[in-house]
N, CA, C and O of each residue as an XYZ file, in Angstrom:
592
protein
N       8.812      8.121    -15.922
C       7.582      8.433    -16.644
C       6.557      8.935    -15.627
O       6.169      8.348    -14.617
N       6.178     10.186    -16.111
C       5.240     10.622    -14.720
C       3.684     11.032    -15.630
O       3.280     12.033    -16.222
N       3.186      9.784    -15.372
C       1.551      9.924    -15.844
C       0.605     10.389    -14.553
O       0.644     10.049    -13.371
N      -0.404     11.462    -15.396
C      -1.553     12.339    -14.546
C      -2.836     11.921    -15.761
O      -2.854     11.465    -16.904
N      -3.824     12.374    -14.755
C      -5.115     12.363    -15.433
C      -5.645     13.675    -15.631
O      -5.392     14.170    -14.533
N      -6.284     14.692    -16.380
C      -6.473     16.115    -16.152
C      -8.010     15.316    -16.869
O      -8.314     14.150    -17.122
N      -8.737     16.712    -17.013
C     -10.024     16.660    -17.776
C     -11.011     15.310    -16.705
O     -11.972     14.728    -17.209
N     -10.750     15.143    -15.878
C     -11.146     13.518    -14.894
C     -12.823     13.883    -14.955
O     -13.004     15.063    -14.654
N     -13.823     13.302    -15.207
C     -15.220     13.360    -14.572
C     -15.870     12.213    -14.450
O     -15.967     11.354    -15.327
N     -16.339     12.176    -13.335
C     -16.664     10.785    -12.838
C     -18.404     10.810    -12.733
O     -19.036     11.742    -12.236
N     -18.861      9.867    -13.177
C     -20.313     10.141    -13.096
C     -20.697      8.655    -12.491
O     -20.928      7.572    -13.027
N     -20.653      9.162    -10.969
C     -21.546      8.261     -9.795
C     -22.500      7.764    -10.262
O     -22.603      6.537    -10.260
N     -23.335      8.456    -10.720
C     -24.904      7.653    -11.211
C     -24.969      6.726    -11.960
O     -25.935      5.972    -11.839
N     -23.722      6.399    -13.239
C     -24.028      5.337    -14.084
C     -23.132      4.146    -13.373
O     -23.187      3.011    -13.846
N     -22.072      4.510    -11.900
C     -21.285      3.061    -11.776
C     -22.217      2.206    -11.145
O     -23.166      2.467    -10.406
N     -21.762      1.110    -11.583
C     -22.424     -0.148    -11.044
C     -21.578     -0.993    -10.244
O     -21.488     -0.942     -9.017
N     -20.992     -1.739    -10.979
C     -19.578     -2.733    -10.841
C     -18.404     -1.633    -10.698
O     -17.801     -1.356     -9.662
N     -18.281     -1.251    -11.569
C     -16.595     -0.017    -11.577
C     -17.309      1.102    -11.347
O     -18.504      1.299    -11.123
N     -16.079      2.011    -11.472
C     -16.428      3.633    -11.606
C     -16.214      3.695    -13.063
O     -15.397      3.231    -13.858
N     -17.414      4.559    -13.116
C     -18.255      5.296    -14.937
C     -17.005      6.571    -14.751
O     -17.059      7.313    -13.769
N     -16.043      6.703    -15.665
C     -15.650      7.944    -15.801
C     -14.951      8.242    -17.532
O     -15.224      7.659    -18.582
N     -14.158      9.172    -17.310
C     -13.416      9.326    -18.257
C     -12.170     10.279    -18.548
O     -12.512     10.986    -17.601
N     -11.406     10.709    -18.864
C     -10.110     11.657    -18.699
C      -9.254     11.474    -19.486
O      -9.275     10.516    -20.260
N      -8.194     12.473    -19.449
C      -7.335     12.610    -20.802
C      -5.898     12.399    -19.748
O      -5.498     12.791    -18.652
N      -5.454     11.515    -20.877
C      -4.022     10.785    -20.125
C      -2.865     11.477    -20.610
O      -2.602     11.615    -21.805
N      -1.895     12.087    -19.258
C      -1.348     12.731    -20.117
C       0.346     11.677    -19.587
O       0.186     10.611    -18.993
N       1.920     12.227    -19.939
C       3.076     11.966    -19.457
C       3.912     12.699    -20.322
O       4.135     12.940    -21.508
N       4.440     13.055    -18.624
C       5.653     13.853    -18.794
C       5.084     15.445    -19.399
O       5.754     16.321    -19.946
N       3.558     15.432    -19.061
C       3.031     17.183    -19.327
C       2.407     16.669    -20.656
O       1.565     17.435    -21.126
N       2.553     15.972    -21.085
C       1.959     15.574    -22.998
C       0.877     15.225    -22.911
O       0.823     14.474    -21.937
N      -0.467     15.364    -23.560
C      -1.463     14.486    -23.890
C      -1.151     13.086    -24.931
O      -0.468     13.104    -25.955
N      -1.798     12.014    -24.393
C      -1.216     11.411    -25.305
C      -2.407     10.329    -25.438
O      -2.193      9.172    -25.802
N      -3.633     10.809    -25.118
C      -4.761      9.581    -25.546
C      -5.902     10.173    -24.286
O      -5.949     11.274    -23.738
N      -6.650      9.107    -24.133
C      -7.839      8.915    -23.348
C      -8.109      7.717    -22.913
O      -7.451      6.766    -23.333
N      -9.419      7.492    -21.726
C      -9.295      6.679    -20.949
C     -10.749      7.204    -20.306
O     -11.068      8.312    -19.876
N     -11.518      5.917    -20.419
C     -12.891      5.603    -20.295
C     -13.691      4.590    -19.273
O     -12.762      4.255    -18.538
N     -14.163      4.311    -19.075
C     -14.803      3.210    -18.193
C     -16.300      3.318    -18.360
O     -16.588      4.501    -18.176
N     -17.485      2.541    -18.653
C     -18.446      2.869    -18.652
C     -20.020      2.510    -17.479
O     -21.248      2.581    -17.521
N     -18.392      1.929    -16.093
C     -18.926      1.502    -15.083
C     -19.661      0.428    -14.727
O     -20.140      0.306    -13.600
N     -19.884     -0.952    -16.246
C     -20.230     -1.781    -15.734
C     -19.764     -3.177    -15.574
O     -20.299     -4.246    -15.867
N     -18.350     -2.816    -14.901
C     -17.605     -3.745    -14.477
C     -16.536     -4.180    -15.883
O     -15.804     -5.139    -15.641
N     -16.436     -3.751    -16.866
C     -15.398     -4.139    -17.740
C     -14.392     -3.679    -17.063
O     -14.317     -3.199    -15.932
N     -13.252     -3.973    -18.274
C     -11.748     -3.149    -17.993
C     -11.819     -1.564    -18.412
O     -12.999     -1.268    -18.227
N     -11.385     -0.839    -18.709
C     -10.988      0.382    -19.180
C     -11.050      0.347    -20.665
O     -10.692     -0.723    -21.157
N     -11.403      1.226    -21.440
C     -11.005      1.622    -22.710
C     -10.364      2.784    -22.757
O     -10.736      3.773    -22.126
N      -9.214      2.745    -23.614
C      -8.471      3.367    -23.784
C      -8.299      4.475    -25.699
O      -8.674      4.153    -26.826
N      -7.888      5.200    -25.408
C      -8.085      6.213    -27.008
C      -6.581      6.374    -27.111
O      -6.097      7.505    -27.074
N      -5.635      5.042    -27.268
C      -4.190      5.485    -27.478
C      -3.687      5.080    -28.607
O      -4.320      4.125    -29.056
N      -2.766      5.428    -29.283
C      -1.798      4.736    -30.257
C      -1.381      3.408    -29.419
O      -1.273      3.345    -28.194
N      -1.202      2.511    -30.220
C      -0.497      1.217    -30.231
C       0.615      1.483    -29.099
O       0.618      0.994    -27.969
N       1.408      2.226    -29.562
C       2.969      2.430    -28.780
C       2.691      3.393    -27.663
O       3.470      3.369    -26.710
N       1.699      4.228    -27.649
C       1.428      4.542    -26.246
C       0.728      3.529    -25.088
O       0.785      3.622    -23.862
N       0.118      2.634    -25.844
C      -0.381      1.560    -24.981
C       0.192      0.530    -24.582
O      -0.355     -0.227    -23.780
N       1.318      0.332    -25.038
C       2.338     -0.523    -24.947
C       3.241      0.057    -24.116
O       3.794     -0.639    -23.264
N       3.522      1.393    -24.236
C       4.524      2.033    -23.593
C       4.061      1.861    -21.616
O       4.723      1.474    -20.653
N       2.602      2.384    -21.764
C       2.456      2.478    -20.579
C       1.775      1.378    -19.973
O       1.206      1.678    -18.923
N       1.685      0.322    -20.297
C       1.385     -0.878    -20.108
C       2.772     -0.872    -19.242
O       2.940     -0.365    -18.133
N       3.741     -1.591    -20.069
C       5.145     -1.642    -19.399
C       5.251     -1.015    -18.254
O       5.077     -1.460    -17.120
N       5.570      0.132    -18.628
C       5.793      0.903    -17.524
C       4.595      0.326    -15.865
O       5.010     -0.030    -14.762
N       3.378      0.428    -16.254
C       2.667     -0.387    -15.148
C       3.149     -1.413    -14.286
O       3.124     -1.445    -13.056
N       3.754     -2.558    -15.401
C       4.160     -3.421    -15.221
C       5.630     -3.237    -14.264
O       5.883     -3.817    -13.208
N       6.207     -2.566    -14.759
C       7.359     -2.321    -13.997
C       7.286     -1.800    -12.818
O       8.444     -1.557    -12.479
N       6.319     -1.389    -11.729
C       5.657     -0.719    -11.048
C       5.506     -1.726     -9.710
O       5.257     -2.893    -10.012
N       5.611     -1.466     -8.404
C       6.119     -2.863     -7.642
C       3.946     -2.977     -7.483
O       3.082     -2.171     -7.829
N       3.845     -4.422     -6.782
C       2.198     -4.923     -6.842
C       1.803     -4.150     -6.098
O       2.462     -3.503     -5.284
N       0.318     -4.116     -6.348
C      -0.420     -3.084     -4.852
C      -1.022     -3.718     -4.259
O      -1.920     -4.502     -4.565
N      -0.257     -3.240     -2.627
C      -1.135     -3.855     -1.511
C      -2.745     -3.435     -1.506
O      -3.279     -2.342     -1.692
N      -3.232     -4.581     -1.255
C      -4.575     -4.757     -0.587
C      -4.832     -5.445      0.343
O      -4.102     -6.281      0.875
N      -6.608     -4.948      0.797
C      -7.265     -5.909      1.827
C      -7.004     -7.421      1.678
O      -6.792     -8.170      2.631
N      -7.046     -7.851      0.176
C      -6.794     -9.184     -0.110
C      -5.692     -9.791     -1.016
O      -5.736    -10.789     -1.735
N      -4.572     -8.806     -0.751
C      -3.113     -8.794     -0.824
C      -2.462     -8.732     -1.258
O      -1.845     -8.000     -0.484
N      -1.689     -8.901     -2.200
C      -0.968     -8.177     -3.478
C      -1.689     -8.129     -4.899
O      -2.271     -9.174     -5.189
N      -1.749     -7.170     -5.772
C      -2.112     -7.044     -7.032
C      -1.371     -6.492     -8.005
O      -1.124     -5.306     -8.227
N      -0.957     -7.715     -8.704
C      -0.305     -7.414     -9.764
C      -0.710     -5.946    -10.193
O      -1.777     -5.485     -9.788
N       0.082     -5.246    -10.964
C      -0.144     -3.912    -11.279
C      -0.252     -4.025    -12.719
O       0.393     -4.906    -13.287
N      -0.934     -3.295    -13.325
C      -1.128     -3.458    -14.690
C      -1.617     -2.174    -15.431
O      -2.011     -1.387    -14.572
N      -1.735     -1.706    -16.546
C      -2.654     -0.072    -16.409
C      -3.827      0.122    -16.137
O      -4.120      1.262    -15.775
N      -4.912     -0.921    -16.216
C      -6.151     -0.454    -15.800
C      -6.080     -0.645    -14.232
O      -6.957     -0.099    -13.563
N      -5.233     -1.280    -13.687
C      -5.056     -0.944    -11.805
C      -4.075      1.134    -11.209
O      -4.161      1.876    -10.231
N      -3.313      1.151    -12.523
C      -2.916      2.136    -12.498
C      -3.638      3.091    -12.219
O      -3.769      3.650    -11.130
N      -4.325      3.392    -13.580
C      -5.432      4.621    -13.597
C      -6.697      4.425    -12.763
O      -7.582      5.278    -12.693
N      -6.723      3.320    -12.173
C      -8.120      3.332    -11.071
C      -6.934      3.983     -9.794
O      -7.153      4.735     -8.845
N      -6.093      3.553    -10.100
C      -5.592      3.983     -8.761
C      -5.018      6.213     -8.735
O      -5.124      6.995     -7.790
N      -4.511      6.466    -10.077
C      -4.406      7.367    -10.008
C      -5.676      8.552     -9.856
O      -5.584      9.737     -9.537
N      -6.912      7.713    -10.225
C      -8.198      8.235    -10.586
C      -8.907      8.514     -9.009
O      -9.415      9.514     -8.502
N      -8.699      7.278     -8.577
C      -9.273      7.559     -6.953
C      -8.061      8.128     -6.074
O      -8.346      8.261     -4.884
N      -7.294      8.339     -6.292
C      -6.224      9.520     -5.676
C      -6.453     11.035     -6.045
O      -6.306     12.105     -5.455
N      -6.812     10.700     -7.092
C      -7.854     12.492     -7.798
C      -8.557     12.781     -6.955
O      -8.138     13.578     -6.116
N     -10.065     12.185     -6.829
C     -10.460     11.864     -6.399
C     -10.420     11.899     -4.861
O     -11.304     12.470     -4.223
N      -9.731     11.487     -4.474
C      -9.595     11.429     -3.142
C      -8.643     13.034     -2.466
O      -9.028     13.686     -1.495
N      -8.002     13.191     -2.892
C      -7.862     14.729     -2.747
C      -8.723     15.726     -3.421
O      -8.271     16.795     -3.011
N      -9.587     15.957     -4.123
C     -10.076     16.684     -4.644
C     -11.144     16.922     -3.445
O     -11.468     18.027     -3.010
N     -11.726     15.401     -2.905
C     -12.503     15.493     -1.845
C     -11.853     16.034     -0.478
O     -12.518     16.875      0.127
N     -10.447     15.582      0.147
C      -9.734     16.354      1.049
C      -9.997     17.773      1.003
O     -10.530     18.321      1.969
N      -9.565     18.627     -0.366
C      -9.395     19.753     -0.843
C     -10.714     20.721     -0.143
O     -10.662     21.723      0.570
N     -11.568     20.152     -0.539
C     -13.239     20.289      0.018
C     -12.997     20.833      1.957
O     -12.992     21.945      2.486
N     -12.786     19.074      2.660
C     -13.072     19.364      3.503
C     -11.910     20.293      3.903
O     -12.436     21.349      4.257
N     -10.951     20.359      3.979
C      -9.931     21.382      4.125
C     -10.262     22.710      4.653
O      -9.720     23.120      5.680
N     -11.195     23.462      3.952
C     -12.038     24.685      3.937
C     -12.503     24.723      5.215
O     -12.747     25.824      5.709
N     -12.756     23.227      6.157
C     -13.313     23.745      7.544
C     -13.083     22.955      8.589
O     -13.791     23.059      9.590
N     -11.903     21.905      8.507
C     -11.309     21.224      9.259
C     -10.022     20.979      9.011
O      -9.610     21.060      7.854
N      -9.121     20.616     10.131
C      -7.799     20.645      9.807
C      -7.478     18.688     10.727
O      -7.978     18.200     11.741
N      -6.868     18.358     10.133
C      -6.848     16.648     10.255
C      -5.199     16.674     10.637
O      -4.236     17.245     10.125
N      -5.314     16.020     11.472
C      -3.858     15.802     12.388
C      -3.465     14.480     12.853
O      -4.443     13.773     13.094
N      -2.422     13.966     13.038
C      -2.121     12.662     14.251
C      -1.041     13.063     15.030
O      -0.056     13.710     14.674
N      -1.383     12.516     16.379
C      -0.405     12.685     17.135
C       0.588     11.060     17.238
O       0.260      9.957     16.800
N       1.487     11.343     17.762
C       2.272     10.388     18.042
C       2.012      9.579     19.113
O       1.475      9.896     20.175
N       2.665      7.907     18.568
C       2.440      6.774     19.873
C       0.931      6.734     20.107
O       0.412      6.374     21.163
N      -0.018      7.326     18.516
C      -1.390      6.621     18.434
C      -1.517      5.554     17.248
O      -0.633      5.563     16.392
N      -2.485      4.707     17.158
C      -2.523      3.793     16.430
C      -3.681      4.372     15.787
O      -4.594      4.921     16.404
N      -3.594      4.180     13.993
C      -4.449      4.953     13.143
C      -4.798      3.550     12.073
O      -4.111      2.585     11.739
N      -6.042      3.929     11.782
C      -6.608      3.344     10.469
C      -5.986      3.740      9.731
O      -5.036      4.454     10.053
N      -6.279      3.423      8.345
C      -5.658      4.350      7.092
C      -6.371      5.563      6.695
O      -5.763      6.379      6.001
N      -7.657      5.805      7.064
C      -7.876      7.233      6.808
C      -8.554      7.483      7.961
O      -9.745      7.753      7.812
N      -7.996      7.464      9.399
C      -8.391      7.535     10.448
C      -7.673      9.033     10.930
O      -6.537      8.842     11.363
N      -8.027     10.240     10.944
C      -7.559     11.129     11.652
C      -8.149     12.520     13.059
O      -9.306     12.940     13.046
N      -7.342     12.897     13.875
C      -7.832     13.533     14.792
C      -8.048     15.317     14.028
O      -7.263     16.002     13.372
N      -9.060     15.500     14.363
C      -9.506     16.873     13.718
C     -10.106     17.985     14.718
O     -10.823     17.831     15.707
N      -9.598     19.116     14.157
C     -10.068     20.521     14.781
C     -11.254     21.354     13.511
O     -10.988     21.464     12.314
N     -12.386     21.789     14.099
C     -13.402     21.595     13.084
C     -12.820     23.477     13.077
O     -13.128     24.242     13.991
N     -12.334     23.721     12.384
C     -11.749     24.847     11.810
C     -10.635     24.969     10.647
O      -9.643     24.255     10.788
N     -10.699     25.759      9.573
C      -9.146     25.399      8.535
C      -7.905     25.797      8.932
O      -7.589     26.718      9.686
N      -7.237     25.006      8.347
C      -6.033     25.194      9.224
C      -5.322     26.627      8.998
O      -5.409     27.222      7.924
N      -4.482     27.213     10.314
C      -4.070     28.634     10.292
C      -3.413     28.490     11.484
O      -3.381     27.510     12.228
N      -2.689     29.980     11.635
C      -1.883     30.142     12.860
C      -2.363     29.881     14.016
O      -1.658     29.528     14.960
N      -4.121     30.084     14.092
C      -4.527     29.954     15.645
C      -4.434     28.579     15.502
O      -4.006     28.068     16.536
N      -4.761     27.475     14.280
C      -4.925     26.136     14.641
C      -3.620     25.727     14.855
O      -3.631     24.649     15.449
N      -2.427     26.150     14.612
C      -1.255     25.554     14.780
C      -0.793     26.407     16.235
O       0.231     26.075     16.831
N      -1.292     27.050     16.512
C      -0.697     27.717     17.872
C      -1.790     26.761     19.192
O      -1.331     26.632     20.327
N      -2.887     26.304     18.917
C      -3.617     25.134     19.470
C      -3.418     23.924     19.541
O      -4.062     23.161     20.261
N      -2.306     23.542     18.641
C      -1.795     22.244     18.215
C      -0.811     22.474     18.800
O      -0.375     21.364     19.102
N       0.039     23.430     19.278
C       1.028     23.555     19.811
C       1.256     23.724     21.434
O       2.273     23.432     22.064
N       0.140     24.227     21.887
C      -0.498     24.233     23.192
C      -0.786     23.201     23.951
O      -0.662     23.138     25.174
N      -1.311     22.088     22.966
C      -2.190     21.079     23.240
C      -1.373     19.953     23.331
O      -1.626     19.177     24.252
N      -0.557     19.722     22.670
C       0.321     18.579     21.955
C       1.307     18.974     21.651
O       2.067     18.018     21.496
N       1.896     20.105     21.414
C       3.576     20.131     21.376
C       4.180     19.252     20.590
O       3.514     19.024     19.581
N       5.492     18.486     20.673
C       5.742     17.868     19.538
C       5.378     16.928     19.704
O       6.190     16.004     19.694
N       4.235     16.702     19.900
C       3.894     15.141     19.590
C       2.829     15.059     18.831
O       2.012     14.144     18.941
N       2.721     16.167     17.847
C       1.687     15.869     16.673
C       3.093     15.765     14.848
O       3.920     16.394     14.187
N       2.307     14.366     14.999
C       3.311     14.002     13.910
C       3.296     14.491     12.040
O       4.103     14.449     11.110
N       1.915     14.923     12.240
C       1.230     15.229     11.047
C       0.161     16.106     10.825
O      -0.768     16.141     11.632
N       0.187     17.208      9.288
C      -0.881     18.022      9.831
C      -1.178     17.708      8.309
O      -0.214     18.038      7.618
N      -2.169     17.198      7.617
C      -2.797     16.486      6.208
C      -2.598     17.575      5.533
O      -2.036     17.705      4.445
N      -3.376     18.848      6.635
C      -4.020     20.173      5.265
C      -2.342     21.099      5.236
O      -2.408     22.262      4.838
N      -1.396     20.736      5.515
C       0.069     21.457      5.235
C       0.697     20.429      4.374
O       1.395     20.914      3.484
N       0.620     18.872      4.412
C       1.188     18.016      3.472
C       0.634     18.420      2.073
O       1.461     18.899      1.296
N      -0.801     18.279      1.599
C      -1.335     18.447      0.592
C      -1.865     20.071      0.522
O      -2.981     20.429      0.143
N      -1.128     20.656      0.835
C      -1.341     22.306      0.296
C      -0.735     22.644     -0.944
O      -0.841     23.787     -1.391
């Protein structure tokens, strides 16, 4: 089952407790409901049939826990779609900086989770012929060629 969010808009100004958003849920390419939050710390509301909410409930459920800072979390659908939502989200913002930096790691360094070494230019042949100059194979990763 491969669920996406399309239509996503997030409105910063009204979250408080959660993120204020809203988006149309789709699987397997289908629309099949909606999905709300009104940012002040509830769960999610959802615009599904019974059996779509059930369906993808399950499916959540079947889904291994997500690590966190404070350590496993059961998975459930409103952990789902926060999670697919700030992965939107979170590339949409990559996508951005992309346009004028290119984010790299080299090897046998120790990284945060969104800790990366950057060339303040987008990535291209001169940046990979600089990366290649510089570091040779010991750059293990180049972000703006993974998510292109």
């Amino acid at each position: 089952m491969n669920i996406t969010l399309k239509s996503l808009k997030i409105a910063r100004h009204l979250s408080e407790e959660t993120t204020a958003f809203t988006a149309t849920i789709y699987v397997d390419g289908m629309s099949v409901g909606h999905v709300k939050n009104d940012g002040q710390g509830g769960s999610n509301s959802y615009g599904l049939t019974r059996e779509w909410e059930q369906k993808l409930e399950a499916h959540a459920k079947s889904l291994p826990d997500l690590q966190s800072e404070y350590g496993p979390l059961k998975m459930d659908l409103d952990l789902l779609i926060d999670e697919l939502m700030n992965q939107q989200e979170q590339e949409k913002h990559l996508k951005r900086q992309f346009k004028k930096t290119t984010f790299f790691r080299i090897k046998d360094e120790e990284y945060k989770v969104d800790e990366w070494r950057t060339v303040k230019s987008p990535y291209n042949a001169a940046v990979q012929a600089f990366l290649d100059k510089n570091y040779g194979d010991r750059v293990t990763r180049i972000l703006n060629k993974e998510l292109a």
